[in-house]
C-alpha positions as CSV (number, residue, x, y, z in Angstrom):
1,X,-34.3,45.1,-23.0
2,X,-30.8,45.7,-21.6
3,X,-29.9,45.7,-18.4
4,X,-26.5,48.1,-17.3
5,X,-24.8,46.6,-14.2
6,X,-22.7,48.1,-12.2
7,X,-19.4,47.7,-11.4
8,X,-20.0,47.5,-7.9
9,X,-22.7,44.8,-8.6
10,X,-20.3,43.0,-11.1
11,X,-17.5,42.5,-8.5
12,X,-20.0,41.3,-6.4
13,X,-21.0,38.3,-8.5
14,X,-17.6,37.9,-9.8
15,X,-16.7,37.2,-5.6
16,X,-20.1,34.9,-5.1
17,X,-18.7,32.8,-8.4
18,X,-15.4,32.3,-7.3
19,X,-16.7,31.6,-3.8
20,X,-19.5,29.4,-5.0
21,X,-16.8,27.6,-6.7
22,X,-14.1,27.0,-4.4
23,X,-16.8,25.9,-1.4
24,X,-17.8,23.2,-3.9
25,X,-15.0,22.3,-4.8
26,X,-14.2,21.8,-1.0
27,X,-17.5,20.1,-0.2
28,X,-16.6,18.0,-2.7
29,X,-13.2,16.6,-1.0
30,X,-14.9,16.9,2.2
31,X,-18.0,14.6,1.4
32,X,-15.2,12.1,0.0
33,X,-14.0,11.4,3.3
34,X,-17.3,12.2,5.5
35,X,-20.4,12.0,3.2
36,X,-22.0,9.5,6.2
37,X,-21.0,12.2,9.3
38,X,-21.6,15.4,7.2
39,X,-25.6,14.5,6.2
40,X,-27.4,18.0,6.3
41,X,-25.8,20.0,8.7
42,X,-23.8,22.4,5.9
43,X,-26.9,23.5,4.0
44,X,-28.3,24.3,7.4
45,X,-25.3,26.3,8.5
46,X,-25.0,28.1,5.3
47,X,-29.3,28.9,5.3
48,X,-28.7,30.2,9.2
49,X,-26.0,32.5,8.2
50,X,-27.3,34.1,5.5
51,X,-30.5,34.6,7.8
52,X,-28.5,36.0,10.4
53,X,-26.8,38.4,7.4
54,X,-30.4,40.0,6.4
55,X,-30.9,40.2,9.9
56,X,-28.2,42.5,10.8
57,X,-28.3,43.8,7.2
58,X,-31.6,44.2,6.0
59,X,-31.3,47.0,3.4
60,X,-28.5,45.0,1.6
61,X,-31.6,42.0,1.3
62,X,-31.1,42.4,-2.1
63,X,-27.2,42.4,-2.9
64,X,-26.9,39.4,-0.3
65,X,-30.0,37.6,-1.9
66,X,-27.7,37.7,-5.5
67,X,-24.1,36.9,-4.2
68,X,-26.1,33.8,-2.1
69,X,-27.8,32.8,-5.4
70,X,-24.7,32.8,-7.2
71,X,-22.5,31.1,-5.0
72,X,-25.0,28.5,-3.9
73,X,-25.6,28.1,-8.0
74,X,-21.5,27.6,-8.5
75,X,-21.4,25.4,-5.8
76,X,-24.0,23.1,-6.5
77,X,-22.2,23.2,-10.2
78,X,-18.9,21.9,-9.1
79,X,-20.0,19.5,-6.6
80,X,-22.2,17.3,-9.0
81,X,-19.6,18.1,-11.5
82,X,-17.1,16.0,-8.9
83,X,-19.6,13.5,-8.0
84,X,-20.3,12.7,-11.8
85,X,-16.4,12.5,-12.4
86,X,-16.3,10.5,-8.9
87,X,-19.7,7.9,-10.1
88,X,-17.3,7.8,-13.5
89,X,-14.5,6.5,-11.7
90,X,-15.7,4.0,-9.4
91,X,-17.9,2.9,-12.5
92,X,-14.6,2.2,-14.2
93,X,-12.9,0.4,-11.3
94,X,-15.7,-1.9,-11.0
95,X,-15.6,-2.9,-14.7
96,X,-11.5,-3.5,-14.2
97,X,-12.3,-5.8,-11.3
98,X,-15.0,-7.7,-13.1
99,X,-12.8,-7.8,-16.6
100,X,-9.9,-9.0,-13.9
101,X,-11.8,-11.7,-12.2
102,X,-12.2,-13.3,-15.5
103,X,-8.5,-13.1,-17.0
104,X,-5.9,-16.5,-16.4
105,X,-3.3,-16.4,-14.2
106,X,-0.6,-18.7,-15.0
107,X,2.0,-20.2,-12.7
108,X,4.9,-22.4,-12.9
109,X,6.6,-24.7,-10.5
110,X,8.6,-27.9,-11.1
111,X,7.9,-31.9,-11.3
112,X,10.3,-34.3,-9.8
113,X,11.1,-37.8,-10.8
114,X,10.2,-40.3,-8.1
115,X,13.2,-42.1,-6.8
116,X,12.5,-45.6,-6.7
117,X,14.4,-47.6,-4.3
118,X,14.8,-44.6,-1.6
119,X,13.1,-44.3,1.5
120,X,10.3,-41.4,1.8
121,X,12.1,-40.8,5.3
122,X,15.2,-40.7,4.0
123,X,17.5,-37.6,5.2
124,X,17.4,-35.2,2.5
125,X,15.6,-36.5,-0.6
126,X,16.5,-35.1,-3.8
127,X,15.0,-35.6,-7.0
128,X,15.9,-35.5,-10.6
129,X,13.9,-32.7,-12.4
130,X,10.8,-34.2,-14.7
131,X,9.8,-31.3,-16.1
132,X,8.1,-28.2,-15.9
133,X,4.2,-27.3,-14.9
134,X,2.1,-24.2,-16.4
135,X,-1.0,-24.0,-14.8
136,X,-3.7,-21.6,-15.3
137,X,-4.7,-20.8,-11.7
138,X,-7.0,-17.8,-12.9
139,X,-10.9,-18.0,-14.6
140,X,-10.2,-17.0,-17.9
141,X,-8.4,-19.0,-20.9
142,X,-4.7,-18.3,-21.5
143,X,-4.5,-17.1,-25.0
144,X,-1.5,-17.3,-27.6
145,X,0.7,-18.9,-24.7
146,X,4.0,-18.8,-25.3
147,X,6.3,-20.8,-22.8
148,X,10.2,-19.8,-23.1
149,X,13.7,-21.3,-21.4
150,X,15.8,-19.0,-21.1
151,X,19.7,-18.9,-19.2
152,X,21.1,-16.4,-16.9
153,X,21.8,-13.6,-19.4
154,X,18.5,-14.2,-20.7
155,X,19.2,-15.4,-24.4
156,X,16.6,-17.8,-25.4
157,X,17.1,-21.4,-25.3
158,X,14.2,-22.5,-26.6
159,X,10.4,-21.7,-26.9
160,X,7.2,-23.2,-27.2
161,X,3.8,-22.2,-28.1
162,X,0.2,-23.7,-27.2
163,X,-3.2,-21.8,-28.7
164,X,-5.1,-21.5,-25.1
165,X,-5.0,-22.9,-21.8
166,X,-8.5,-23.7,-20.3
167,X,-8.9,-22.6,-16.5
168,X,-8.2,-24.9,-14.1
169,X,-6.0,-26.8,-16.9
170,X,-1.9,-27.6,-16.8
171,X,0.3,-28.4,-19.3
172,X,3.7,-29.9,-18.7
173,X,6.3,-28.2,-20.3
174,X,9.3,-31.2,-21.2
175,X,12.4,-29.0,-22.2
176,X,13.9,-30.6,-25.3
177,X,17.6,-29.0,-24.7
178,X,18.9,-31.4,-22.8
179,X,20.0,-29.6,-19.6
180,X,22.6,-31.5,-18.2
181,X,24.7,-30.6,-21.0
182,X,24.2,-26.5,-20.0
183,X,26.4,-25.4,-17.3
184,X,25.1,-25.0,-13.3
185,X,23.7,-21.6,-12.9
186,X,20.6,-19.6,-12.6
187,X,17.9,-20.1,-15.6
188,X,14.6,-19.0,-16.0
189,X,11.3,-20.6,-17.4
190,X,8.9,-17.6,-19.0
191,X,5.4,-17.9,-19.8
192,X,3.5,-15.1,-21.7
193,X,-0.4,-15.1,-22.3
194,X,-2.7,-12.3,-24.4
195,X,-5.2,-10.9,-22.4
196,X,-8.6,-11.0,-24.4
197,X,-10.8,-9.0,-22.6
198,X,-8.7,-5.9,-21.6
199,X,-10.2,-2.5,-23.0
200,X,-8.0,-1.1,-25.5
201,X,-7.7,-2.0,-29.4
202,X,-3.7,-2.3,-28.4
203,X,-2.5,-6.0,-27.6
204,X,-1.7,-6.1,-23.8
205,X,0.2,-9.6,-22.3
206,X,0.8,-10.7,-19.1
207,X,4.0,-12.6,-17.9
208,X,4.9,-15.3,-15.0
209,X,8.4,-15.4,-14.5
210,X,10.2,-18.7,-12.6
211,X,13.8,-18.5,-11.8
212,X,15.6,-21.6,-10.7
213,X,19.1,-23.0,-10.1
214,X,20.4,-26.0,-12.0
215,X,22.8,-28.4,-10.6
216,X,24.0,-31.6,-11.9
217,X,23.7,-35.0,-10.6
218,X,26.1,-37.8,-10.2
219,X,23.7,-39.8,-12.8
220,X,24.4,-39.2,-16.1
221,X,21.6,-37.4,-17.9
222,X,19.6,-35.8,-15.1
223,X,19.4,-32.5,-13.1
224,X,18.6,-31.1,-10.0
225,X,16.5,-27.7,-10.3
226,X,16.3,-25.4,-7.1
227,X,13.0,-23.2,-7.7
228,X,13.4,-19.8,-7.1
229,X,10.3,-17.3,-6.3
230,X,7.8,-16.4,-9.3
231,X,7.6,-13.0,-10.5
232,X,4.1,-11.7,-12.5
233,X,4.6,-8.8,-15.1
234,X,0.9,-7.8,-15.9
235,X,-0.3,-5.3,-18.6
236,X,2.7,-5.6,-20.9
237,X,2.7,-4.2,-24.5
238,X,3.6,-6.6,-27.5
239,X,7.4,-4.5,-27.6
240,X,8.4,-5.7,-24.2
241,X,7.6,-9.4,-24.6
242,X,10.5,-12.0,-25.0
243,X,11.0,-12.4,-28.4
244,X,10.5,-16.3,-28.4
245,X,9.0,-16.3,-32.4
246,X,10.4,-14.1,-34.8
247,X,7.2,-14.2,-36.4
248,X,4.0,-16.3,-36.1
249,X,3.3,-19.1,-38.2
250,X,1.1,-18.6,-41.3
């Protein structure tokens, strides 16, 4: 059986369709921001209008019956289509946190030599640089860790690599280039890590950057190192690492 509509009655529903869809695509910003004010009162509104329309209208009962049946249908379309997309969303936050709670985060900072012979309250103590500290401040392991010295126009110096770094764990990073034989200036210590639970089948790496200034001492062999302020790079792909290994050991 086939069923001839009009054109009047086709412009009708094509106007309840695009109406339907635009107030649910505006319900849906608007319960964003005031789903716990909102609660019931626009299904109310919207039932007590379309009363008050067959009221004044009754002999168009049936054309406003349709174009309310349409738009409400639209309506309720978009909306759960937003609140699906919305669920989807936060759904995916949530798993970024939790995957985020559980990667390392590495810092660096310095170790000094103790002085012997010098008072504690002496003016202003200086020390002779030890070496340096990676520490894996975060709750995951530190994968693939590869701890770089770098000098002021970044050309490597030297590298080194360790396999993991357990939470909670440090590893003291000894430069063997002597540094009092390198000029005063600004160098940097790098340290770069794998993350292992990040997903995407594409290697992403995470960096923790520590400038400092070098300075000689008046004793022959030893430094002064002025720590600058770290700097994280997170969610680095494997081209914008510092090439420390031009390739990995078999």
């Amino acid at each position: 059986m086939t069923v001839a509509l009009s054109a009047e009655t086709i412009a009708l529903l094509t106007v309840a369709f695009f109406t339907g869809v635009a107030f649910g695509a505006l319900a849906g910003i608007v319960g964003k921001r005031w789903s716990k004010r909102i609660g019931w009162w626009p299904p109310i509104v919207a039932l007590a209008l379309l009363a008050v329309a067959l009221f004044l209208l009754p002999s168009q009962f049936e054309r406003l019956a349709l174009f309310a049946l349409v738009a409400v249908t639209m309506a309720y379309a978009v909306f759960t289509y937003q609140q699906v997309q919305a669920t989807r969303e936060m759904i995916s936050e949530a798993k970024e946190q939790r995957l985020a709670a559980l990667q390392p985060i590495i810092i660096l900072k310095t170790a000094q030599k103790p002085m012997a012979g010098i008072e504690l309250e002496s003016l202003l103590r200086s020390e002779y640089l030890s070496h340096f500290i990676v520490w894996n401040a975060g709750n995951g392991p530190a994968i693939e860790l590869e701890i770089a010295l770098l000098c002021g126009n970044l050309d490597l110096m030297e590298a080194h690599r360790e396999t993991f770094l357990r939470s909670g764990e440090e590893y003291a990073f000894a430069p063997q280039t002597k540094l009092s034989q390198h000029p005063e200036g600004k160098y940097y210590v790098v340290c770069q890590y794998k993350r292992t639970l990040y997903p995407t089948t594409e290697e992403v790496w995470d960096q923790t950057w520590l400038p400092f200034n070098l300075s000689k001492a008046s004793k022959e062999g030893e430094v002064y190192v002025a720590p600058g302020e770290l700097h994280f790079k997170f969610g680095l792909s494997k081209k914008d690492k510092v090439d420390t290994f031009s390739s990995k050991p078999g």
